[in-house]
N, C-alpha and C positions, 0 to 999 in steps of 0.2 A: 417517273417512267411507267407506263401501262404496259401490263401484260401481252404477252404477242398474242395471238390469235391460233386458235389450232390447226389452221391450213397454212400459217404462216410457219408453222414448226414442221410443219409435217412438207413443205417444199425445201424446212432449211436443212431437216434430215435427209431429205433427197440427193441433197449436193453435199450429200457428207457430212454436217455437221452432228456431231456425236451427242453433243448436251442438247440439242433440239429436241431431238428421240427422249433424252434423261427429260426433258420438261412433261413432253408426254404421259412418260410414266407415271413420274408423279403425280400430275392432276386423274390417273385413270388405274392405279395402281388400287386404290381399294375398292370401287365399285368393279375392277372385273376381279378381284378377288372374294366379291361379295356370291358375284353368280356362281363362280365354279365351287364356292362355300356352299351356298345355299343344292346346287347339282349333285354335288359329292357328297355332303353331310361328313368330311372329316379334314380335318386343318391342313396337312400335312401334304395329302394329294392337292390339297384346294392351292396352296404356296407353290407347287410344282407346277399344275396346270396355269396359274396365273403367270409364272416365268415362260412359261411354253406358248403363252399365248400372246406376250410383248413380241417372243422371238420370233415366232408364225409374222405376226404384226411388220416385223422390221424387214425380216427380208422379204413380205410382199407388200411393200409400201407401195411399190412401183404400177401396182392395180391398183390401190386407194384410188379414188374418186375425189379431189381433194373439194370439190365443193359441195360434197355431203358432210354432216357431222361425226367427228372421228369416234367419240364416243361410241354409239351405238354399234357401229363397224368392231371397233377393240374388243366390246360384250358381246357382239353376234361373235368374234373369232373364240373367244372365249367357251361362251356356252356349244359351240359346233366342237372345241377339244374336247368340253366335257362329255358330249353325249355319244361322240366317238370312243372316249375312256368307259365309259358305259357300257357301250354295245360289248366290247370285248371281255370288261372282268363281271365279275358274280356278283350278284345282287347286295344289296348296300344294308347294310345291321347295324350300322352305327346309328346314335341318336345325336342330334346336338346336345351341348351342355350349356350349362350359368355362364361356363368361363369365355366362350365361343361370341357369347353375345348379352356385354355388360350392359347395364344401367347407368347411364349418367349420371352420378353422383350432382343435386342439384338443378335437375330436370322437372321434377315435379313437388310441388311444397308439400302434399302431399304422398307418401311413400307407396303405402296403400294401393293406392289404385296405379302407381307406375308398376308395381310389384306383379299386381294382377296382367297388368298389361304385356308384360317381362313372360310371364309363364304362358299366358294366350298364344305369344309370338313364338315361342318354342314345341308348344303341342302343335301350333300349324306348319312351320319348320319340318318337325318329326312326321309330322304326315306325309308331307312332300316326298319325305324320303323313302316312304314306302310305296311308294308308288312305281309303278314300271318306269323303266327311262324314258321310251318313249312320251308317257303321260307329262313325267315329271319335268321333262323337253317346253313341251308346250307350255303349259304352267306357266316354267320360267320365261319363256319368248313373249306369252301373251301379257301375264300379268306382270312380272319384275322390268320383262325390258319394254313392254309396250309397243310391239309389234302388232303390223295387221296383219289378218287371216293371212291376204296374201302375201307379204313378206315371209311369217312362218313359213308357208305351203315354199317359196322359193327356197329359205334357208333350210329344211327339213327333207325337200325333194319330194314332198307327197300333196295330191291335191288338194285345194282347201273345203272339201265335202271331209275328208280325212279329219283335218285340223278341226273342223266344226265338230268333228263326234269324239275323235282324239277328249276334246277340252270337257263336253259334255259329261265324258262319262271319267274322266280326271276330276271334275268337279264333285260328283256322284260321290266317285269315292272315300276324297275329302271329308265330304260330308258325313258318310257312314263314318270313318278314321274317327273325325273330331268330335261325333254324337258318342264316340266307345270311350273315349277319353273323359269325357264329363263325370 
């Protein structure tokens, strides 16, 4: 038996069925908890906003578009809770940690260079997080979910001459961030 299709789950949720939405989740349960992870930089909010974001998800299914792909839509509802959760509380101090984001044991034959790899991904992480929401908005829009200018510019509400300087000077930042770190 083949897998249904995500427009096929997402009409059979429509008419009510319940494990349709459950199929959903599952195949989208860790990459939108990867964005509001990598948004928030703390577990705990990141577990809440991803449940607030299936929820958001379910009862607007009825706008879904079902012949766009659901993915992207779930991580845009996603990352628009987070940077809403943003705007509201205080600026973000947490760092990720080791434990937040393992090593595959048996990834590389090699340990060495996964190891190095392992801490690169964490000081660029941390940087993320120090960055204003807004920046750290774009960021994630542009680079993790790979949106365009103008997609950001519609999901963010601001023109895409914004998004274009927004990411510039996000980028700027980074750079300084990850040159102090070295």
């Amino acid at each position: 038996m083949h897998d249904p299709t995500d427009r096929s789950l997402v009409l059979r949720s429509r008419g009510g069925e319940r494990r349709a939405f459950g199929e959903l989740v599952e195949r989208y349960q860790a990459s939108v908890f990867n964005v509001c992870l990598r948004m928030m930089g703390e577990r705990g909010e990141a577990e809440n906003l991803t449940q607030d974001a299936f929820l958001r998800a379910h009862n607007r299914l009825g706008t879904f578009n079902e012949e766009r792909p659901f993915g992207p839509w779930i991580r845009r509802v996603a990352a628009n809770l987070c940077l809403n959760q943003l705007k509201r509380s205080r600026p973000v101090t947490t760092t990720l940690e080791d434990e937040d984001y393992r090593i595959e044991q048996g990834t590389s034959p090699q340990p060495e260079p996964a190891l190095i790899e392992h801490e690169r991904q964490i000081r660029i992480r941390n940087a993320i997080l120090e960055l204003p929401p807004h920046y750290r908005a774009v960021i994630e829009l542009r680079h993790f979910q790979e949106l365009s200018y103008a997609e950001i510019s519609t999901e963010l509400s601001i023109p895409i001459s914004d998004i274009k300087s927004h990411l510039f000077r996000a980028r700027k930042m980074l750079a300084k961030r990850l040159e102090n770190h070295v």
